[in-house]
C-alpha positions as CSV (number, residue, x, y, z in Angstrom):
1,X,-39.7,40.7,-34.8
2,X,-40.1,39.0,-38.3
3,X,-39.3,35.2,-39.0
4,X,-37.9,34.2,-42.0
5,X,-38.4,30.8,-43.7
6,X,-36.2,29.4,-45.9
7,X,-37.8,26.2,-48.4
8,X,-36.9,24.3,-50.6
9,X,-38.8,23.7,-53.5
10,X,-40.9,20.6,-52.2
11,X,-41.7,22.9,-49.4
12,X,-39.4,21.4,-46.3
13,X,-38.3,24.1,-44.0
14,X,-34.4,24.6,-44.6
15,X,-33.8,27.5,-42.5
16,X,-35.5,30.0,-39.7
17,X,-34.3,33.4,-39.5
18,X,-35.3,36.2,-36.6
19,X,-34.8,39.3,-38.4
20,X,-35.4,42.5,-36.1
21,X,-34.6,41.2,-32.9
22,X,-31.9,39.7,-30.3
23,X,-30.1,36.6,-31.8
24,X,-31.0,33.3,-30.3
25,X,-30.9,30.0,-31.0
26,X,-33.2,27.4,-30.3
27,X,-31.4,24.3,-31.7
28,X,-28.9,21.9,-29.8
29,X,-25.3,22.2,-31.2
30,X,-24.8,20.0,-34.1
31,X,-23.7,16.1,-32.8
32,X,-21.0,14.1,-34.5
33,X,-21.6,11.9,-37.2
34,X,-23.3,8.6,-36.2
35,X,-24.0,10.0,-32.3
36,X,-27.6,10.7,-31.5
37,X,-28.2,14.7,-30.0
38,X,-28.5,13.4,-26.8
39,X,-25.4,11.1,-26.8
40,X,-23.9,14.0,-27.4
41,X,-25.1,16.4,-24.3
42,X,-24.3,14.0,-22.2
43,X,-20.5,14.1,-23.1
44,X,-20.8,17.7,-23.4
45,X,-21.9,17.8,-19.9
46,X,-18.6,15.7,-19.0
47,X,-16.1,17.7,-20.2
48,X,-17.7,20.3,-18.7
49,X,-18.2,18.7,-15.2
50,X,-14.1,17.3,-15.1
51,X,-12.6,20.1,-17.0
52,X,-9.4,18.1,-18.4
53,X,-7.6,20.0,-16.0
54,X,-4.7,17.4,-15.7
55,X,-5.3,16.2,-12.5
56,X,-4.0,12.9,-11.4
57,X,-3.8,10.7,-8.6
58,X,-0.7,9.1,-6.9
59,X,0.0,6.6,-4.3
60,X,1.6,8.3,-1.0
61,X,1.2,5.5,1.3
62,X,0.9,1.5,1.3
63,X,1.1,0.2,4.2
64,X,0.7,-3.8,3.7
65,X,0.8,-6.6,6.7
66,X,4.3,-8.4,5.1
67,X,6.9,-8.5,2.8
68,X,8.6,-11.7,1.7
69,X,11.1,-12.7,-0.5
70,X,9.6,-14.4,-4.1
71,X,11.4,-16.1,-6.1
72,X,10.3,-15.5,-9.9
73,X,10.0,-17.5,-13.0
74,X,13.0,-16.6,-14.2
75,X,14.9,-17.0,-11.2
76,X,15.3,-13.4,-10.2
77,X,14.0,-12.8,-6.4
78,X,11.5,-10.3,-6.1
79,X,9.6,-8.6,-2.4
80,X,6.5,-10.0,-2.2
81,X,3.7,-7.7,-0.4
82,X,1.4,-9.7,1.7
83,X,-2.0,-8.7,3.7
84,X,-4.3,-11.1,5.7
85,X,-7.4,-11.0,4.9
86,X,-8.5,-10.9,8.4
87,X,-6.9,-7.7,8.8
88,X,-7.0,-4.0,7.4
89,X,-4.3,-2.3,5.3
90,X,-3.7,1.0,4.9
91,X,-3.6,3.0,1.3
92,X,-3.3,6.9,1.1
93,X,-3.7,8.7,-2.2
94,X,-2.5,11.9,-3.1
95,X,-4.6,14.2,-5.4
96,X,-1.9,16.5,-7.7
97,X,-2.2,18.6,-10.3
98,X,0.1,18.6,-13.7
99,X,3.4,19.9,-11.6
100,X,2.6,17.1,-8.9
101,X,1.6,19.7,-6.3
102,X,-1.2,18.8,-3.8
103,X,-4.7,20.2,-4.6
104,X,-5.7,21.9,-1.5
105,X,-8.8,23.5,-2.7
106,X,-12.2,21.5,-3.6
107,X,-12.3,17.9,-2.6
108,X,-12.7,14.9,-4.8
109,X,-14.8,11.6,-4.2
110,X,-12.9,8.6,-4.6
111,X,-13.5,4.8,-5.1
112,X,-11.4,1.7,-4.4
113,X,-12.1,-1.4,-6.1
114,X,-10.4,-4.9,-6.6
115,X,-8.9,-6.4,-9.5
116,X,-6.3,-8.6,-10.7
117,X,-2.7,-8.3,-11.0
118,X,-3.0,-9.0,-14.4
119,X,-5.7,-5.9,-14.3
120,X,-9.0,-7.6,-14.7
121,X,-11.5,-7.5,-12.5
122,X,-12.0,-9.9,-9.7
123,X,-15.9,-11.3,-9.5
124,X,-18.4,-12.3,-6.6
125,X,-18.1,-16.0,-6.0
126,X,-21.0,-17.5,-4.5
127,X,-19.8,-15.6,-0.8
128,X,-22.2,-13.1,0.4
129,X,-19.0,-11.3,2.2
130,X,-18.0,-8.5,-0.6
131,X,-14.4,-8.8,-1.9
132,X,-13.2,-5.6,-0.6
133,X,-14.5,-4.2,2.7
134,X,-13.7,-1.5,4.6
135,X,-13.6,2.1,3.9
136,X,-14.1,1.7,-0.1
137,X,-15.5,5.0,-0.6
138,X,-13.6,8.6,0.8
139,X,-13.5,11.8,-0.1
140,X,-9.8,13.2,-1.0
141,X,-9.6,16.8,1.5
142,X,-6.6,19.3,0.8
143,X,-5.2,16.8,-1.9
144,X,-5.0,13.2,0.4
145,X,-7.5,10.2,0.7
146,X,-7.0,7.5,3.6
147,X,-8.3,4.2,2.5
148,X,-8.5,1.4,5.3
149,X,-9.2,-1.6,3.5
150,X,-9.9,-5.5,3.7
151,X,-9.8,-7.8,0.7
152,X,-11.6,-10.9,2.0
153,X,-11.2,-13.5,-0.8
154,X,-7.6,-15.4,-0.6
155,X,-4.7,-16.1,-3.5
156,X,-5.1,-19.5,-2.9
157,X,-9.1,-19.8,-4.1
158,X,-8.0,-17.5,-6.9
159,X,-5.6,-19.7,-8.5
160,X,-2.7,-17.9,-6.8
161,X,-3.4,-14.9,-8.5
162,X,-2.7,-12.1,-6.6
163,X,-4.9,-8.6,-6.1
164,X,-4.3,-4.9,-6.8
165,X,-6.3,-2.0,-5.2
166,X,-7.6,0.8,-7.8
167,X,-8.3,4.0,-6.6
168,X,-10.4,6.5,-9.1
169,X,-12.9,9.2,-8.7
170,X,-17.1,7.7,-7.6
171,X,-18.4,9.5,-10.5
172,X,-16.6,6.9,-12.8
173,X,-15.3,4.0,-11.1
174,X,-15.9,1.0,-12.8
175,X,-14.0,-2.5,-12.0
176,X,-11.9,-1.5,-15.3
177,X,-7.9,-2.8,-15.6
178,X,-6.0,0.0,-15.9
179,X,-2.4,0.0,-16.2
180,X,-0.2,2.2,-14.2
181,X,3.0,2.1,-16.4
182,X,4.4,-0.8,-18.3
183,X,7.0,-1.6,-16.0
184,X,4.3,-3.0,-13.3
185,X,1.7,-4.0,-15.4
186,X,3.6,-5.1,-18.3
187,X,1.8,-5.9,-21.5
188,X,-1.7,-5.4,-20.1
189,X,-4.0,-3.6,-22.8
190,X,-7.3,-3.4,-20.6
191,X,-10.3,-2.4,-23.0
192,X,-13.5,-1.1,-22.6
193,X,-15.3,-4.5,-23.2
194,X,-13.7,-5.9,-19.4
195,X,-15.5,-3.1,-17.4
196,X,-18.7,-4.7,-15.6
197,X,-21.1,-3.2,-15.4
198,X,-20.4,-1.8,-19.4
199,X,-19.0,1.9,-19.5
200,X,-21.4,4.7,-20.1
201,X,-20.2,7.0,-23.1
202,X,-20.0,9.6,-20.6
203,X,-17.7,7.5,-18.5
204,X,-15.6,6.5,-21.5
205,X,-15.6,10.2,-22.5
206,X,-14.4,11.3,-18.0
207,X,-11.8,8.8,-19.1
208,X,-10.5,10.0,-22.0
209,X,-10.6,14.1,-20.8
210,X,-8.4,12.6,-17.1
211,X,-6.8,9.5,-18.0
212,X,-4.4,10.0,-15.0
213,X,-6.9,10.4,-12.5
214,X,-6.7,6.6,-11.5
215,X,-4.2,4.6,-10.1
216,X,-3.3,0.9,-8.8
217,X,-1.0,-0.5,-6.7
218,X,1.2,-3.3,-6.6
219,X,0.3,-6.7,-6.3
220,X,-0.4,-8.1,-3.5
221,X,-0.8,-11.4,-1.8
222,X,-4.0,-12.7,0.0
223,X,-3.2,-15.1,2.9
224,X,-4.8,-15.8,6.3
225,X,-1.8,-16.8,8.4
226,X,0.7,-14.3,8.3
227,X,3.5,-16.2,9.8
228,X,4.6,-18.6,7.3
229,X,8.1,-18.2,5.8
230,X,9.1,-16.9,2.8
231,X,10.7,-20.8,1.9
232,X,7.8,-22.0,3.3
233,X,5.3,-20.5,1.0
234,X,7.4,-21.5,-1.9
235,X,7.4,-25.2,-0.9
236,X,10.7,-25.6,0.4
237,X,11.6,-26.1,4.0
238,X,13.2,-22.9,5.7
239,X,16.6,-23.7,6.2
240,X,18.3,-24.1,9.9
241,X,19.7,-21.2,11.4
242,X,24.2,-20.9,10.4
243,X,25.9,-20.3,13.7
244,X,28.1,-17.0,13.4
245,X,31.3,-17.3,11.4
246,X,32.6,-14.1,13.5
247,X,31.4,-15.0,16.7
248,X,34.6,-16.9,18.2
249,X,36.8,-14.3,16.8
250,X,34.9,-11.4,18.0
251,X,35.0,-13.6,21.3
252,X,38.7,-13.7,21.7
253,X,38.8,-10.0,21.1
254,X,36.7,-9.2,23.5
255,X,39.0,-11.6,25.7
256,X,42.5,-9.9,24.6
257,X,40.4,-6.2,25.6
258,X,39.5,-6.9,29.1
259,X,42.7,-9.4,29.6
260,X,44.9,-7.0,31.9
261,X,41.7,-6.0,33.9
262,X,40.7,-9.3,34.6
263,X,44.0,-10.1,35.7
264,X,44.3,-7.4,37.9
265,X,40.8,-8.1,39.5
266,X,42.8,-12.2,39.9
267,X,45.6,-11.0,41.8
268,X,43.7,-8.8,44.3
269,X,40.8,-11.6,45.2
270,X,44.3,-13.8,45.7
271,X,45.9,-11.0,47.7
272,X,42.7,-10.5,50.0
273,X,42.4,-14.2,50.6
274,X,46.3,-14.1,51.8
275,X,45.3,-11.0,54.0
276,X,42.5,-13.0,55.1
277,X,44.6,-15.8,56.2
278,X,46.8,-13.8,57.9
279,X,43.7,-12.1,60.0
280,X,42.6,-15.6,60.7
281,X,45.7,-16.9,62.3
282,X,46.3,-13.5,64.4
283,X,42.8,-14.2,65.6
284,X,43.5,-17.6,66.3
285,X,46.9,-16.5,68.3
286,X,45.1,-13.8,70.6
287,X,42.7,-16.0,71.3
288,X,45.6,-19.0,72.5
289,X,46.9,-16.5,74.7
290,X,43.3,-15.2,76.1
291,X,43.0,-19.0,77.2
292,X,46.6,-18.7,78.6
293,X,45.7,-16.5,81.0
294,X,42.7,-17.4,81.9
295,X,44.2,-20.6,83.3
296,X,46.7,-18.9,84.9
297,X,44.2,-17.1,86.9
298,X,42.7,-19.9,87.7
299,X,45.2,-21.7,89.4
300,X,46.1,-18.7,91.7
């Protein structure tokens, strides 16, 4: 096998040629502009670990503690999920693939972490307790993951803001804001910059091949006590219970129903009590006539 240099006329190698042998190639393939050659293994690697296959995740199951009634800015009245945080909630996930069919082969690692409603990450306050607890990592079997989850920190330390639960795979969770649709998350434009720790390029790149393959839910409230009214969570007393606008007609009805048999049941009590009376007085008779001759006997 002969190798074949290729100069230029200062003398710098320009090209290596194997002539007479197998082909083969010692030399990375060629990296983008402004990327370094290993920036750009590592988001070959990747695409070749995820696959862009089109898989995404869905929520199945969210089981919360509550739901109230909220009354909005606007004035429209909304339900209002509600969790304590001294007890678990459940989530289940749903692994699909592009016709929203169950993957039952393989399984996938997944993540949940806590955020925002507004998507941005919630951070560690000076509490040692972590703010999600629970079963925060599971690994999706035959297309479904069961989280069983605890948010410990309350709306009411976080300036009411209330929490959503993101569910993505270990491999490249991140506390990143990501919006499920604009109709829950309205104008929310999370960027890279409000991930912390700081996206990896090969994260960013995982992102960009699956962008479906994360999911949040909808907003939830953080309270202790779970037995506070809706009206009393929005400041106003709960109003006194209405007595039942039907419930002297549906009375009377039930009166004009039963009327005939209740007066039926009426004039037999009367007629046993007459029957009764008569008894009575024949007793009262035999036994006059008992004493009758009785004495009679006696004086003989």
């Amino acid at each position: 096998m002969d190798i074949r240099l290729t100069r230029s006329t200062s003398g710098s190698i320009l090209d290596i040629d194997f002539v007479g042998g197998p082909a083969m190639s010692t030399m990375p393939p060629p990296a983008a502009p402004g990327c370094s050659t290993a920036v750009a293994l590592s988001a070959a690697s990747g695409a070749a670990l995820l696959g862009g296959s089109g898989r995404k995740l869905k929520i199945l199951e969210h089981r919360v503690h509550k739901v109230e009634n909220r009354t909005k800015e606007n004035g429209e009245q909304e339900e209002e999920l509600v969790v304590s945080n001294l007890r678990p909630f459940t989530l289940k996930v749903g692994v699909l693939d592009v016709h929203d069919q169950p993957l039952l082969d393989g399984n996938l690692p997944l993540r949940a972490t806590l955020l925002y409603e507004n998507g941005l990450p919630v951070k560690q306050t000076s509490s040692s307790e972590p703010l999600l607890v629970g079963e925060t990592d599971v690994v999706a079997l035959q297309g479904a993951a069961t989280f069983k989850l605890r948010i410990t920190s309350l709306s009411s330390h976080r300036d009411k803001q209330r929490f959503r639960i993101q569910i993505e795979p270990q491999a490249r969770a991140a506390p990143l804001g990501r919006a499920k649709s604009a109709a829950q998350l309205g104008a929310i434009q999370p960027q890279v910059a409000n991930a912390s720790p700081p996206l990896t390029l090969q994260e960013m790149h995982a992102r960009q091949l699956e962008p479906q393959l994360v999911v949040v839910t909808d907003p939830m409230k953080s309270v202790t006590k779970l037995g506070r009214a809706s009206g009393a969570a929005n400041g106003a007393a709960p109003l006194p219970p209405t007595p039942d606008a039907d419930g002297g007609a549906a009375s009377e009805s039930l009166k004009r129903k039963y009327r005939e048999t209740l007066e039926l049941h009426s004039a037999q009590i009367a007629q046993m009590q007459e029957t009764q009376q008569l008894i009575l007085q024949e007793i009262r008779s035999v036994a006059a006539l008992a004493q009758q001759a009785l004495g009679s006997k006696g004086k003989k």
